[in-house]
N, C-alpha and C positions, 0 to 999 in steps of 0.2 A: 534260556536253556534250549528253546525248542524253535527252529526256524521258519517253518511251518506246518502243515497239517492238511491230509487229503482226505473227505470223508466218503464213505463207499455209498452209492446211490442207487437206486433200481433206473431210473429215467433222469437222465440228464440234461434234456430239455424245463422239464416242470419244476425241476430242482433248482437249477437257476433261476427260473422266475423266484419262486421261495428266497431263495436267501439273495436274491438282489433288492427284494421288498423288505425282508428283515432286519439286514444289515447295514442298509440304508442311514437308517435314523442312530448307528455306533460309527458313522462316519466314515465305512467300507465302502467302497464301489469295486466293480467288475474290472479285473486286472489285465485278466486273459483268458486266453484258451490254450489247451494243447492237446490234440488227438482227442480222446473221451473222457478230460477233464477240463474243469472250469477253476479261475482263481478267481481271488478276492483279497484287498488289502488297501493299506492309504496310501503307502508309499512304494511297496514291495507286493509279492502273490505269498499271503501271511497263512491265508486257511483256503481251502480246494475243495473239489467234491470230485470225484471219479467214478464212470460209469462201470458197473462190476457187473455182470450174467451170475454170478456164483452168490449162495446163501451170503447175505447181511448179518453180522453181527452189530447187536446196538451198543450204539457207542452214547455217553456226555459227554459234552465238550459246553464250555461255559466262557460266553466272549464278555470282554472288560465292556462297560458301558461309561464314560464321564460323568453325565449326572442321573440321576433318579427318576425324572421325564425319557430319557433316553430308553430305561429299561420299560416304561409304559409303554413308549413308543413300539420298540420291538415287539412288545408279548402284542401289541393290537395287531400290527402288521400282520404277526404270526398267525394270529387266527383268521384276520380278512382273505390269507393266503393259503388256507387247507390245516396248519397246522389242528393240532388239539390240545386245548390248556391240560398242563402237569402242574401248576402249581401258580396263581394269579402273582400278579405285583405285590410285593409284599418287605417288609424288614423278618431276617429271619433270626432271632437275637442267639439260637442253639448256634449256628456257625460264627458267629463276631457280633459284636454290638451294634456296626452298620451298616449290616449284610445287607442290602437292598438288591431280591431277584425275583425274576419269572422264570419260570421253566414251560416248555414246550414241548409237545413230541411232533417232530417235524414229520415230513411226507412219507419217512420210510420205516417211523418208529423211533429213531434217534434222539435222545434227551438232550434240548439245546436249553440254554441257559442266557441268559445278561444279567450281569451282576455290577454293583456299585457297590463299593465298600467307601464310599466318602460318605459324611454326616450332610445333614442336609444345610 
């Protein structure tokens, strides 16, 4: 449904660092650039970050992850990289039976997620 996704940023230098560490281990790399945004995707510029001056609203955004190391991988990153744990590695059974997520609040307060809904 949705082709991709820009997320508003205070500093779009350190932000890139952030989710090129995080993203990393879900198989994303650095797609591009344009003026005061940055991409990210496997194939295509799937999710963005864009540098804003104007009040941030927080946003979740929740990226697929394939397996369930994948989503440890991310939440480590996240923290190695400034983030703040929202919620560790975990099965969460209230959303499906094999919700497997971490939550993060990234650099600017943003509720990022990786999520596995595969069984192990």
């Amino acid at each position: 449904m949705i082709d991709h996704l820009n997320l508003p940023v205070s500093d779009l230098a350190r932000s890139q660092a952030f989710y090129e560490a995080v993203l990393a281990p879900l198989g994303y790399q650095l797609f591009g650039k344009d003026g005061d945004a940055v991409g990210f995707g496997r194939d295509t510029w799937a999710f963005g970050i864009i540098r804003t001056r104007d009040s941030i609203p927080k946003m979740h955004l929740a990226f697929i992850a394939d397996t369930r190391p994948q989503v440890d991988q991310f939440f480590d990153a996240a923290l190695a990289t400034g983030a703040r744990n929202n919620g560790p590695p975990r099965i969460r059974p209230n959303y499906d039976p094999n919700y497997y997520a971490a939550f993060v609040l990234d650099l600017d307060g943003h509720n990022i997620e990786a999520v596995c809904r595969k069984a192990p």
